[in-house]
N, CA, C and O atoms as a GROMACS GRO file, in nm:
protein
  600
    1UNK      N    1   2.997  22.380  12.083
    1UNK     CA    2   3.052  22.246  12.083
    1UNK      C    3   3.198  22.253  12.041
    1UNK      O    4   3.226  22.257  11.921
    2UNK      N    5   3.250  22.255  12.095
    2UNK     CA    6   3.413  22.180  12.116
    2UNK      C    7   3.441  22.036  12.047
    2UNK      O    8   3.387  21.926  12.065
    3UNK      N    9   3.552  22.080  11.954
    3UNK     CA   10   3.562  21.922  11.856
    3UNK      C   11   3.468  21.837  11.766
    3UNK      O   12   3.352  21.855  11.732
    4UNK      N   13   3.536  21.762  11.747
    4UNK     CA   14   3.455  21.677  11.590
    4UNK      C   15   3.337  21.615  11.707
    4UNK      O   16   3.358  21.617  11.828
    5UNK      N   17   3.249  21.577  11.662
    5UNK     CA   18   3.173  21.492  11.696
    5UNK      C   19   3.118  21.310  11.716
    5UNK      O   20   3.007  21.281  11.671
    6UNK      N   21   3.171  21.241  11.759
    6UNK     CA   22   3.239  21.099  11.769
    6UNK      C   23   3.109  21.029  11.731
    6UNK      O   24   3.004  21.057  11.788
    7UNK      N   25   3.116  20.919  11.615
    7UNK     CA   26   2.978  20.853  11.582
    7UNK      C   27   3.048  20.724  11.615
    7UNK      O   28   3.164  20.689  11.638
    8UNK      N   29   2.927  20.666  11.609
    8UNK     CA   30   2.960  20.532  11.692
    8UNK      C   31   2.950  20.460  11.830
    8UNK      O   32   2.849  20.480  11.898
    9UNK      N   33   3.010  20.410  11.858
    9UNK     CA   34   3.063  20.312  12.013
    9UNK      C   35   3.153  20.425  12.034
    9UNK      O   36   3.224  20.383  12.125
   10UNK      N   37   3.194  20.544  12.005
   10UNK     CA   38   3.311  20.600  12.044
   10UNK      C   39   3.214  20.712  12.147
   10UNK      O   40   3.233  20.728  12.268
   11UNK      N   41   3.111  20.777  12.065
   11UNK     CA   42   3.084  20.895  12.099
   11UNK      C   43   2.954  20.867  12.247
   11UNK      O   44   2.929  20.940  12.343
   12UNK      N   45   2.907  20.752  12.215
   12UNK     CA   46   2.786  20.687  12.288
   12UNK      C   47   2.871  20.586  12.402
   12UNK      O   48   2.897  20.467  12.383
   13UNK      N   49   2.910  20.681  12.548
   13UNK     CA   50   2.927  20.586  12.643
   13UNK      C   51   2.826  20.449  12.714
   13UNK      O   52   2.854  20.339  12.761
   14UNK      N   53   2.674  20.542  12.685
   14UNK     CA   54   2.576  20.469  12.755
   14UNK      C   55   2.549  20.339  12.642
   14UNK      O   56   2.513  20.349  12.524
   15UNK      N   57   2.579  20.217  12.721
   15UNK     CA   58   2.460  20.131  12.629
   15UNK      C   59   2.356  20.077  12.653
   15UNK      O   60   2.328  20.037  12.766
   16UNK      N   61   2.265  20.061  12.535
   16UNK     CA   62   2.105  20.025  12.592
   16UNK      C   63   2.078  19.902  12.712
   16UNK      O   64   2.074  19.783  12.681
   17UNK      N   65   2.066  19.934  12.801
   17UNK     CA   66   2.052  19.803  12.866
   17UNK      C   67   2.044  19.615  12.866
   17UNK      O   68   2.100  19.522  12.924
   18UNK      N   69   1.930  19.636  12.757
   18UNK     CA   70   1.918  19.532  12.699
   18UNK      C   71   2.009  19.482  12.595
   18UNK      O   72   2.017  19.360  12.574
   19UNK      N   73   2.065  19.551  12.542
   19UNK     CA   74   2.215  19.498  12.449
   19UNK      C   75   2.292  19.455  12.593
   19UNK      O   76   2.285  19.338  12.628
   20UNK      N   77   2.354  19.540  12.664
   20UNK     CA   78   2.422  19.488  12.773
   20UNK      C   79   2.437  19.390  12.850
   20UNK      O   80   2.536  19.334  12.898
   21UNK      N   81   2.295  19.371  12.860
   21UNK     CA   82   2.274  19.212  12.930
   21UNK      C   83   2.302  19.143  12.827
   21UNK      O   84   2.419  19.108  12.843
   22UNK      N   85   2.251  19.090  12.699
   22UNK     CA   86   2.314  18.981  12.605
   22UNK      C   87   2.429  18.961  12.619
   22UNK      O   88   2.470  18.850  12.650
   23UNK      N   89   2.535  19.097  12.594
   23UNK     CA   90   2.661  19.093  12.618
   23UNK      C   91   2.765  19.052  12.712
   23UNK      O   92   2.884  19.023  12.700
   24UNK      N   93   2.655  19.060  12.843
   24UNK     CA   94   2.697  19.002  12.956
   24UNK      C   95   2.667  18.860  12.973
   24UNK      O   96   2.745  18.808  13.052
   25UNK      N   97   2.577  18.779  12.924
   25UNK     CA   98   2.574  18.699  12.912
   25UNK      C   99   2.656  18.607  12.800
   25UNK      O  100   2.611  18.493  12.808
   26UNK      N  101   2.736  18.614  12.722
   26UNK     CA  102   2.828  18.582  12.646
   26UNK      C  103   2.974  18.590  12.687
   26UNK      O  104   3.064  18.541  12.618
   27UNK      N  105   2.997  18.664  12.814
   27UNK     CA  106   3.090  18.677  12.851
   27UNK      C  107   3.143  18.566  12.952
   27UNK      O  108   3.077  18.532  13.050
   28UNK      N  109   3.270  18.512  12.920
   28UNK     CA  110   3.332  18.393  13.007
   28UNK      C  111   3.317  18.420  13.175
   28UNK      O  112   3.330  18.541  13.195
   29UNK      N  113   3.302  18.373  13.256
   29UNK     CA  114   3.391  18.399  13.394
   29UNK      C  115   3.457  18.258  13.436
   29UNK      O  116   3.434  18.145  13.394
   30UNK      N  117   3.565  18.316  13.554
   30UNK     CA  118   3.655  18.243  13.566
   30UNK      C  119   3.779  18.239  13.507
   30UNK      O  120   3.863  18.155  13.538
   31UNK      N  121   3.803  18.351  13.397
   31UNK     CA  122   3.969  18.378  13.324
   31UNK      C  123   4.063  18.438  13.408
   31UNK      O  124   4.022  18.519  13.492
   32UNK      N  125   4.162  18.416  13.401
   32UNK     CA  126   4.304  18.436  13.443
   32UNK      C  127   4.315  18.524  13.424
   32UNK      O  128   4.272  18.556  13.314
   33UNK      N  129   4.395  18.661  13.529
   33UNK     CA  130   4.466  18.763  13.478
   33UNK      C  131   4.588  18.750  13.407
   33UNK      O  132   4.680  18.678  13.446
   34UNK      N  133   4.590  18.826  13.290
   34UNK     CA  134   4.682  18.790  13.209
   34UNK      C  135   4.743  18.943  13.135
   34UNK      O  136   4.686  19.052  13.136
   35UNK      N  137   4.812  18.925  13.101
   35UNK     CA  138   4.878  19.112  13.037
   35UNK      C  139   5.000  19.059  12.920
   35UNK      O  140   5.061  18.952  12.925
   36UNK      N  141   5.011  19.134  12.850
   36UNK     CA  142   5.148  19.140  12.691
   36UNK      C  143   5.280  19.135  12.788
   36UNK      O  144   5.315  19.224  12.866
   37UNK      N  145   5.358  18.990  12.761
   37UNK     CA  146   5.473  18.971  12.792
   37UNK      C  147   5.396  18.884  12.919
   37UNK      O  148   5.399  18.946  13.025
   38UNK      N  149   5.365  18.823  12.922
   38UNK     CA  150   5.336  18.654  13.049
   38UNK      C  151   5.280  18.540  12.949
   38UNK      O  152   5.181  18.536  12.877
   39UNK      N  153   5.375  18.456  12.972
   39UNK     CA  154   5.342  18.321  12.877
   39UNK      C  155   5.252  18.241  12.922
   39UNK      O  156   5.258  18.174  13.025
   40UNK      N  157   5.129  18.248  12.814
   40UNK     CA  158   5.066  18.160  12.848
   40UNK      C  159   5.026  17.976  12.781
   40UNK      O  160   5.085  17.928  12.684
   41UNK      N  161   4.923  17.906  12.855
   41UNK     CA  162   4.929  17.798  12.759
   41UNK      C  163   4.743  17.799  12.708
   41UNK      O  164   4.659  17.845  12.785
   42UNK      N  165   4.720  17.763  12.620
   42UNK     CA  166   4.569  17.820  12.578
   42UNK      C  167   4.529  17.655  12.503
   42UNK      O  168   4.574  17.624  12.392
   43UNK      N  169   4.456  17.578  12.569
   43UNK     CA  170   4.399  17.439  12.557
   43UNK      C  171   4.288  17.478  12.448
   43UNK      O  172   4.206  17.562  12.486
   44UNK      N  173   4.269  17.412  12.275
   44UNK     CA  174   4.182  17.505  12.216
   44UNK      C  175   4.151  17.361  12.195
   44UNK      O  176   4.226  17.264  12.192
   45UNK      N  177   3.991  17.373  12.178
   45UNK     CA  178   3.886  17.256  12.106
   45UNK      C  179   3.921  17.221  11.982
   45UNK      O  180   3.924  17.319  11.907
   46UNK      N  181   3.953  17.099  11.924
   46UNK     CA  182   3.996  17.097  11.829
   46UNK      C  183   3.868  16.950  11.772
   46UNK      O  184   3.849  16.851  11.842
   47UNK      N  185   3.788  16.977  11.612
   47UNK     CA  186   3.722  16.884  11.607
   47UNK      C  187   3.783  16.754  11.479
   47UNK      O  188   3.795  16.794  11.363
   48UNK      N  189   3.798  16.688  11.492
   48UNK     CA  190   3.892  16.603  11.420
   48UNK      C  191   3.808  16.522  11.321
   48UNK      O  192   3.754  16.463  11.415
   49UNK      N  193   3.747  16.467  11.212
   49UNK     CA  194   3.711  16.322  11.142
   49UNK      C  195   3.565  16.403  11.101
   49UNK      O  196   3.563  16.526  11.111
   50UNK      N  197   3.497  16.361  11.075
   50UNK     CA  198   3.394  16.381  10.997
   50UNK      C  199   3.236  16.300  11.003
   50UNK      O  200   3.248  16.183  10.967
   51UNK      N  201   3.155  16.321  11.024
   51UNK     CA  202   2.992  16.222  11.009
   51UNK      C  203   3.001  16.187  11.163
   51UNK      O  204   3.015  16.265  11.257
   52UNK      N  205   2.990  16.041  11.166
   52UNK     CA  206   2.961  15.976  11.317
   52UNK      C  207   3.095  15.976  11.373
   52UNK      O  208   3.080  15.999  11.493
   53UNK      N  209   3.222  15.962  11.346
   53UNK     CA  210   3.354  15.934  11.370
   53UNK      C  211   3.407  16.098  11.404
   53UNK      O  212   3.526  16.127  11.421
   54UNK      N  213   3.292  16.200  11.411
   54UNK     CA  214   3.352  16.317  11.481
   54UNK      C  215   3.441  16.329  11.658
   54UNK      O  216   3.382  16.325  11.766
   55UNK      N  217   3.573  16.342  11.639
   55UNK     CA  218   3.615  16.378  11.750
   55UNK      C  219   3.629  16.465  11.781
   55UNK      O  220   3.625  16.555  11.696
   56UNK      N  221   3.657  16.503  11.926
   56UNK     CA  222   3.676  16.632  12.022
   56UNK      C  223   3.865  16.619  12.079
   56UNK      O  224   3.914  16.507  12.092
   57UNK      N  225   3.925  16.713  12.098
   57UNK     CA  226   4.040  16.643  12.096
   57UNK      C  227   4.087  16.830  12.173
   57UNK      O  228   4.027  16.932  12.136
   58UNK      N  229   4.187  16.830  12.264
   58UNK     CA  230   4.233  16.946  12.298
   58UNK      C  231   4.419  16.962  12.254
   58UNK      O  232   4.519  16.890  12.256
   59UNK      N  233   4.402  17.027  12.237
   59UNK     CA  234   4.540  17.066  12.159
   59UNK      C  235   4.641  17.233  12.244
   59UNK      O  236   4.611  17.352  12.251
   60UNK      N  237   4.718  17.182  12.275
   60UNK     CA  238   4.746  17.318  12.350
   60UNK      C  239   4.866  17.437  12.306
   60UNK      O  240   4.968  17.370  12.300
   61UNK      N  241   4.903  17.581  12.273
   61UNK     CA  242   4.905  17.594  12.245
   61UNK      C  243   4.995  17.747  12.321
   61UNK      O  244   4.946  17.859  12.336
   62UNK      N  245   5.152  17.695  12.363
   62UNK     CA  246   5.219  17.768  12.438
   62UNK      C  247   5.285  17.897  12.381
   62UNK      O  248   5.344  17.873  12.276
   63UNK      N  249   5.292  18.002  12.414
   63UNK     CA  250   5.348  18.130  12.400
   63UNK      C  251   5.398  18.251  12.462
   63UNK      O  252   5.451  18.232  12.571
   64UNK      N  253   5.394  18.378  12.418
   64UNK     CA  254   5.407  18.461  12.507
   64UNK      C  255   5.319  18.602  12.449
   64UNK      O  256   5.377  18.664  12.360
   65UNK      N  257   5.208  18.646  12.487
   65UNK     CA  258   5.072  18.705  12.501
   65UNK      C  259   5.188  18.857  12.469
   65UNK      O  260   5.265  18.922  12.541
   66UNK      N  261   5.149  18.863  12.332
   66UNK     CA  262   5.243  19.017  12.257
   66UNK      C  263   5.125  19.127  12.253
   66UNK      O  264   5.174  19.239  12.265
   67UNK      N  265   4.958  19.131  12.236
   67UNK     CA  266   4.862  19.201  12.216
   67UNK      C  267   4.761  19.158  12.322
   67UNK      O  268   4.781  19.062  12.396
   68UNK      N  269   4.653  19.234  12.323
   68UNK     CA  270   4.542  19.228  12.378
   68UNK      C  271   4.443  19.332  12.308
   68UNK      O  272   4.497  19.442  12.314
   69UNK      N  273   4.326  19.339  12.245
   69UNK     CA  274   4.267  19.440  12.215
   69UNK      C  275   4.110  19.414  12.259
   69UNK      O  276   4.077  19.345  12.355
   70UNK      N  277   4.063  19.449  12.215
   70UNK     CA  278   3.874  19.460  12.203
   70UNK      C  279   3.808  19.474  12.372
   70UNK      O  280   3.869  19.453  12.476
   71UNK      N  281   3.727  19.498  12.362
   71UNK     CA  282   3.607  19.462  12.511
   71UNK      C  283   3.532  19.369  12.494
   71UNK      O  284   3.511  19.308  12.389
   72UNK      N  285   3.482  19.351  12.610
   72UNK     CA  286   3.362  19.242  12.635
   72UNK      C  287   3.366  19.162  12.505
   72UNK      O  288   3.461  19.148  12.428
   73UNK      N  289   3.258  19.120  12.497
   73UNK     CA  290   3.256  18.952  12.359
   73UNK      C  291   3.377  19.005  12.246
   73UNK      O  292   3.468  18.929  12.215
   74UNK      N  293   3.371  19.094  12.209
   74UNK     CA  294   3.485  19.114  12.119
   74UNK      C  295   3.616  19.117  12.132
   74UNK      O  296   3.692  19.158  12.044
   75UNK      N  297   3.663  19.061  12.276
   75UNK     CA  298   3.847  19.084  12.307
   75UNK      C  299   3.851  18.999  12.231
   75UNK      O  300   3.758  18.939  12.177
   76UNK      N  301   4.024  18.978  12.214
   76UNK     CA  302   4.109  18.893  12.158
   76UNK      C  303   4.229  18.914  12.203
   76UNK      O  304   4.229  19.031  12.242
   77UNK      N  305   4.346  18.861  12.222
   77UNK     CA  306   4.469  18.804  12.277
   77UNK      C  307   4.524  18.757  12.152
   77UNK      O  308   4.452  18.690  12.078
   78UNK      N  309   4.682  18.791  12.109
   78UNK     CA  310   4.761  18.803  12.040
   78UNK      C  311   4.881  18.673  12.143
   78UNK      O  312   4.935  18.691  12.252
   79UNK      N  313   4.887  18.527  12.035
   79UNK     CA  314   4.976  18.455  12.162
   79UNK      C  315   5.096  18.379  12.023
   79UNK      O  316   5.082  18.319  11.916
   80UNK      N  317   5.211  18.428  12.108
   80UNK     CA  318   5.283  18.411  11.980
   80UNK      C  319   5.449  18.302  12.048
   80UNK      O  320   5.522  18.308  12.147
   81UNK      N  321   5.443  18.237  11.959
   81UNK     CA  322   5.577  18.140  12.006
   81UNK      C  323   5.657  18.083  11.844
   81UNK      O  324   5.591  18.068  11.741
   82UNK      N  325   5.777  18.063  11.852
   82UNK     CA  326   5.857  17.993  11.779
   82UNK      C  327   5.887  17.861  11.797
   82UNK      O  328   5.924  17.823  11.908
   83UNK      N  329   5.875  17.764  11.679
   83UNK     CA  330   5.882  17.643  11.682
   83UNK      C  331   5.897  17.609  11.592
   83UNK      O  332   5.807  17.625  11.509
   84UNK      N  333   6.020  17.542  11.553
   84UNK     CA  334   6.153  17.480  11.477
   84UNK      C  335   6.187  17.628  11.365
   84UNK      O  336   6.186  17.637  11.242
   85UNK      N  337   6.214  17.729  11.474
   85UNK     CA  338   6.261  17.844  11.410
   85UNK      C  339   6.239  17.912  11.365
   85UNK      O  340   6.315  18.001  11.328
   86UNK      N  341   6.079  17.903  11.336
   86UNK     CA  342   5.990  17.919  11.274
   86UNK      C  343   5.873  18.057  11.366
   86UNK      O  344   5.842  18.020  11.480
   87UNK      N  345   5.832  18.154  11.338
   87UNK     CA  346   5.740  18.268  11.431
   87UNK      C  347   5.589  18.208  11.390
   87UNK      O  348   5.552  18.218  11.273
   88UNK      N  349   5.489  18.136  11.504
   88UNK     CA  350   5.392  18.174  11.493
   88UNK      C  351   5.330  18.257  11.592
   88UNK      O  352   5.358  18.283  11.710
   89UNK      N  353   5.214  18.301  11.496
   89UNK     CA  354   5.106  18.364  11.585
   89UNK      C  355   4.977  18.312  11.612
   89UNK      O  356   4.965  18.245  11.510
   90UNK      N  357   4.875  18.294  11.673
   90UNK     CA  358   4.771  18.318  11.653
   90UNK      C  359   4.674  18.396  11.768
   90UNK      O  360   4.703  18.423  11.885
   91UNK      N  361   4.557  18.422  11.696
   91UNK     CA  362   4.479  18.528  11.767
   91UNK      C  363   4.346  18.453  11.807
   91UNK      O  364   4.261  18.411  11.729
   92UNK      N  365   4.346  18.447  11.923
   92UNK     CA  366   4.255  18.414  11.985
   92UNK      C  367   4.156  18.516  12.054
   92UNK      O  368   4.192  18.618  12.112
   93UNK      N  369   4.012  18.470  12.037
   93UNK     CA  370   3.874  18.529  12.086
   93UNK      C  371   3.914  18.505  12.235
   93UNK      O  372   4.001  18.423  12.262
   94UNK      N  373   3.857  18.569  12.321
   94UNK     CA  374   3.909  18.573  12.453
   94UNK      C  375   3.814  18.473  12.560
   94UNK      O  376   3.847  18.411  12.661
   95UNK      N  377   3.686  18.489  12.491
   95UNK     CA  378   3.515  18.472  12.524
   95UNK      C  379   3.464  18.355  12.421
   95UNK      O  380   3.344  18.332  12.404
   96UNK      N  381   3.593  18.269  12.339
   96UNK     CA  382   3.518  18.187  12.271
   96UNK      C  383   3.502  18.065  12.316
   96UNK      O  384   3.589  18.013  12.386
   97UNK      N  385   3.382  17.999  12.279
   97UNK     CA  386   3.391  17.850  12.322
   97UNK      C  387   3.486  17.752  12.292
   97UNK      O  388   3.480  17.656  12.369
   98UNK      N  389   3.577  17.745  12.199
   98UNK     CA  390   3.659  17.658  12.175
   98UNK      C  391   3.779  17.674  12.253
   98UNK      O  392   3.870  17.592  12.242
   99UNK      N  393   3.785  17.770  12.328
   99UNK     CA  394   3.913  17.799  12.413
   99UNK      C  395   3.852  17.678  12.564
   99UNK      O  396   3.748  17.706  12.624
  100UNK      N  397   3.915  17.585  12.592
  100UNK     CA  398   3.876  17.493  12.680
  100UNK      C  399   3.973  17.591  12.827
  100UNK      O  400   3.933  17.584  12.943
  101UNK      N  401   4.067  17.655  12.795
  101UNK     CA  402   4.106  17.689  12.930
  101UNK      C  403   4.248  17.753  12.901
  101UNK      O  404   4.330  17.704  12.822
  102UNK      N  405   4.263  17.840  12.957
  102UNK     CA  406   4.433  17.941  12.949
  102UNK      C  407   4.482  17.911  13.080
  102UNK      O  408   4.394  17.908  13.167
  103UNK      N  409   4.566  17.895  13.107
  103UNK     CA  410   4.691  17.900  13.221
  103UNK      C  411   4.793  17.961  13.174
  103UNK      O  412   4.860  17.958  13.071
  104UNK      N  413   4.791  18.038  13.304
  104UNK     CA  414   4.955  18.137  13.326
  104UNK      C  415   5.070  18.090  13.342
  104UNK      O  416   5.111  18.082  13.458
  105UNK      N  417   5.147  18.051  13.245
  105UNK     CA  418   5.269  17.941  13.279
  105UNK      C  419   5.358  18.074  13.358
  105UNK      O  420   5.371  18.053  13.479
  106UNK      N  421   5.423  18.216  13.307
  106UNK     CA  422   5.482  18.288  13.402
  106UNK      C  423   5.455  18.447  13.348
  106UNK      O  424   5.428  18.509  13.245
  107UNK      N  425   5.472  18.460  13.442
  107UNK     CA  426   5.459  18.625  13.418
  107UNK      C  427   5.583  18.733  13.403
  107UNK      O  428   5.672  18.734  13.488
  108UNK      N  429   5.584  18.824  13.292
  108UNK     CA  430   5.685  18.884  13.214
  108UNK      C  431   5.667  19.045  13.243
  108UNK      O  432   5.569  19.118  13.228
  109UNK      N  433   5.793  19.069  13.290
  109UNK     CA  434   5.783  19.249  13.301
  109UNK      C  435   5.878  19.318  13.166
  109UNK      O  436   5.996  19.324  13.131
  110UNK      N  437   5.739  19.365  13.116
  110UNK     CA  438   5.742  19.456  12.976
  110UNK      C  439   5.686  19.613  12.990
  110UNK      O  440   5.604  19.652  13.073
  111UNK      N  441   5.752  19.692  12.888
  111UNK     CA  442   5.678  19.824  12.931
  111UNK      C  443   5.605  19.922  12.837
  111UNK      O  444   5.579  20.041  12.824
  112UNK      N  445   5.586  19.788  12.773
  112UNK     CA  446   5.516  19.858  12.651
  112UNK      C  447   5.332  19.736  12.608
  112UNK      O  448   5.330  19.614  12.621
  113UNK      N  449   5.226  19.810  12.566
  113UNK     CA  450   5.074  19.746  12.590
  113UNK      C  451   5.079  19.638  12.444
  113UNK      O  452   5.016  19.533  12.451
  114UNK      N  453   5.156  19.671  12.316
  114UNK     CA  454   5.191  19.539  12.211
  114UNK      C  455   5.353  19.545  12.212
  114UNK      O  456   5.433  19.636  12.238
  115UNK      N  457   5.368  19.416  12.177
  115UNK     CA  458   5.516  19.347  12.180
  115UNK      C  459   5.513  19.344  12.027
  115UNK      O  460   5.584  19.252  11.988
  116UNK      N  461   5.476  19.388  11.962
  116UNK     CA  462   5.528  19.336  11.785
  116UNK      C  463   5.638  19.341  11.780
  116UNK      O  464   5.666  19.234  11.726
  117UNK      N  465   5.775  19.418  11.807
  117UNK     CA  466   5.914  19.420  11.827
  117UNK      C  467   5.924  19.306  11.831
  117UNK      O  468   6.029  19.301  11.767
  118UNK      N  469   5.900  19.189  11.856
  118UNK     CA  470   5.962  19.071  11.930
  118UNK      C  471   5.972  18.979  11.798
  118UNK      O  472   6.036  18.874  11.789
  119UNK      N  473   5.864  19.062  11.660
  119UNK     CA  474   5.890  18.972  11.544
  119UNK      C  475   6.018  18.979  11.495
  119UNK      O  476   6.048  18.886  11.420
  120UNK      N  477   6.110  19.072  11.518
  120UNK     CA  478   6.196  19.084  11.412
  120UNK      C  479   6.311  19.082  11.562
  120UNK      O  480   6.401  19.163  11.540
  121UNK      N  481   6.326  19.022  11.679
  121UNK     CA  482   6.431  18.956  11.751
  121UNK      C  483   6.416  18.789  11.714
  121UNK      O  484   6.326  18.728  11.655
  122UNK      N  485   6.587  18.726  11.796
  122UNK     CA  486   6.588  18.605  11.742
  122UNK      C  487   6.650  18.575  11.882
  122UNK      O  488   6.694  18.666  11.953
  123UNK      N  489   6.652  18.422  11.926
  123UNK     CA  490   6.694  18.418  12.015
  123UNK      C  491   6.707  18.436  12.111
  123UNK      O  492   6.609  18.402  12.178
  124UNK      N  493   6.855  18.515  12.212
  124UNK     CA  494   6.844  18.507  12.294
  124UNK      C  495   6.764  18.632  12.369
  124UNK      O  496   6.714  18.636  12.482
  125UNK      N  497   6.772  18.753  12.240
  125UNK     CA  498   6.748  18.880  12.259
  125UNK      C  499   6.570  18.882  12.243
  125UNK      O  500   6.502  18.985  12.244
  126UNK      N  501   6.523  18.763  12.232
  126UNK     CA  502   6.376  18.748  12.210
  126UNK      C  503   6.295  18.719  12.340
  126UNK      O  504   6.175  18.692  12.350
  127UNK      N  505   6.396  18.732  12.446
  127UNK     CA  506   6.375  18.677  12.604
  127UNK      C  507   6.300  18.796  12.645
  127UNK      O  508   6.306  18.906  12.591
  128UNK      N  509   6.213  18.755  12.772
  128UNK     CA  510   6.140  18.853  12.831
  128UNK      C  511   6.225  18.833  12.977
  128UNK      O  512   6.302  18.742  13.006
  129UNK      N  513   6.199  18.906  13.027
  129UNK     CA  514   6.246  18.907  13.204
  129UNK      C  515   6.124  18.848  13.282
  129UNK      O  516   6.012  18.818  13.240
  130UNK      N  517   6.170  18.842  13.395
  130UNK     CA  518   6.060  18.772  13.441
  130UNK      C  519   6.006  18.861  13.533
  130UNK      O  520   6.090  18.932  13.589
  131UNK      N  521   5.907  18.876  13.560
  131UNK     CA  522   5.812  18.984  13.657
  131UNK      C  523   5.810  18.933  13.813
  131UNK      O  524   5.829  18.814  13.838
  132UNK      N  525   5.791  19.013  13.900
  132UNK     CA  526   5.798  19.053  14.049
  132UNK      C  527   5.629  19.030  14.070
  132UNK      O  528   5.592  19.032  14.187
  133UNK      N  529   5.545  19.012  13.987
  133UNK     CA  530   5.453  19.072  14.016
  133UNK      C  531   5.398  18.985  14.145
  133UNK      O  532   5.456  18.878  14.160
  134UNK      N  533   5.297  19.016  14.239
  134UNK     CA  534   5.185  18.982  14.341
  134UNK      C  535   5.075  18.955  14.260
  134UNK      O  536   5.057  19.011  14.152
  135UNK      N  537   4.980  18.848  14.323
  135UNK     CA  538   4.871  18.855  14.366
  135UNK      C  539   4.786  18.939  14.399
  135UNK      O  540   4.819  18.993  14.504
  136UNK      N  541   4.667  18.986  14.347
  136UNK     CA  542   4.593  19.113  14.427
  136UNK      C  543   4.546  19.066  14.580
  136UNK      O  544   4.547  18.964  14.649
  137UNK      N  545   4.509  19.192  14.589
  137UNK     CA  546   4.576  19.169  14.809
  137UNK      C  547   4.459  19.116  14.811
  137UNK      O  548   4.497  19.011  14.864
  138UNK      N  549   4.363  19.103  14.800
  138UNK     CA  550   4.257  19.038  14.782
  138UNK      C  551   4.254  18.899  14.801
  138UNK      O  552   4.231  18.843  14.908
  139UNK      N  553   4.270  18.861  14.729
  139UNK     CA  554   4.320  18.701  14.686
  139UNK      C  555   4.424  18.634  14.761
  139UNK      O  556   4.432  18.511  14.774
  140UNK      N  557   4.530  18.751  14.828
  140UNK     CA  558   4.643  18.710  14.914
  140UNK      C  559   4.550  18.674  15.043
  140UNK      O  560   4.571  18.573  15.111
  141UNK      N  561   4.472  18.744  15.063
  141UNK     CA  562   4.398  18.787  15.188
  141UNK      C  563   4.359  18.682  15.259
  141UNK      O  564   4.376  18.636  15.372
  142UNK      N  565   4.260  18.640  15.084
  142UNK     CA  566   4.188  18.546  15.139
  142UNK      C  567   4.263  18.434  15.203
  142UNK      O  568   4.250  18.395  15.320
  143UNK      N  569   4.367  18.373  15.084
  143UNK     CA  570   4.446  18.244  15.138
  143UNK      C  571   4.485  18.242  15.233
  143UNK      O  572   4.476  18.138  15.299
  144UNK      N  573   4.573  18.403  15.305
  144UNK     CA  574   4.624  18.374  15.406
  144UNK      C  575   4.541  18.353  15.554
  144UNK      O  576   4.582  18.331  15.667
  145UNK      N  577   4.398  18.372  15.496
  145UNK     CA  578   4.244  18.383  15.616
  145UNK      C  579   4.220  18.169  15.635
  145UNK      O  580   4.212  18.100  15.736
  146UNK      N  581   4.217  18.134  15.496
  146UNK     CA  582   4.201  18.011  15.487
  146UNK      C  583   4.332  17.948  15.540
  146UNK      O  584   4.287  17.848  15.596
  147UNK      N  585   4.459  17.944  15.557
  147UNK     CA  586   4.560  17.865  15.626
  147UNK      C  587   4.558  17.931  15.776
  147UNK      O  588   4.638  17.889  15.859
  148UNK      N  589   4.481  18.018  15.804
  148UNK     CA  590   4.472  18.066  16.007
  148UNK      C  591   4.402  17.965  16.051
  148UNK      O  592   4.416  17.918  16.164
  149UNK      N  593   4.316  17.921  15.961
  149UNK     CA  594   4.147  17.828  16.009
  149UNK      C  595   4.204  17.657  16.022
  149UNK      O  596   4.170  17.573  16.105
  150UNK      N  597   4.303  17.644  15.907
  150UNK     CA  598   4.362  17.502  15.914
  150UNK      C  599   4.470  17.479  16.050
  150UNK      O  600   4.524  17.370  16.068
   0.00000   0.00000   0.00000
């Protein structure tokens, strides 16, 4: 045997089936492709008042996506913006219920997988560029199959 021996989720590619399915079942569909450096806007459930006078209320919550880590039920997204000069962050579950919905306001060409650098820029030097990116051809495909038919 060659090397340390990996315990854990590290060393064990296979998982039991039946864990898998739970896991798959907890998992969102329908999310946005999204990557570190594309601003997004993230609509979070917000519950307001208390007893019978409980409200539901969405609150939204614009930035620019500096991290990404975890798999399946455990991702999370790192979404970070300044406001009144001020750096916040917060970290959002990727797969949680209180996330009502993310939109891609634009997409940013960066060349690095975390942006933490971006805590200690100000201004103008805190700018991302803006990305070239496509559509997967896929998706191009389709639309351009659906406007032949119209």
């Amino acid at each position: 045997m060659c090397g340390p021996r990996l315990s854990g989720s590290a060393g064990n590619s296979e998982m039991n089936p039946v864990i898998a399915k739970i896991h798959e079942a907890q998992l969102r569909k329908g999310l946005p492709e999204f990557r570190p450096g594309d601003t997004v806007r993230v609509n979070v459930r917000l519950k307001e008042g208390e007893g019978d006078k409980e409200k539901e209320r969405l609150q939204a919550f614009e930035g620019v996506v500096i991290s990404k880590k975890g798999r399946a039920a455990g991702a999370t997204f790192t979404v970070r913006r300044v406001s009144f000069g001020v750096g916040i962050e917060r970290i959002f579950p990727l797969h949680s219920p209180s996330i009502s919905s993310i939109d891609v306001v634009g997409k940013g060409k960066v060349r690095r997988a975390r942006l933490y650098y971006l805590r200690d820029l100000k201004g103008k030097a805190a700018r991302i560029k803006r990305a070239a990116r496509e559509e997967k051809p896929e998706a191009v495909a389709a639309t351009a199959g659906a406007e032949s038919k119209v």
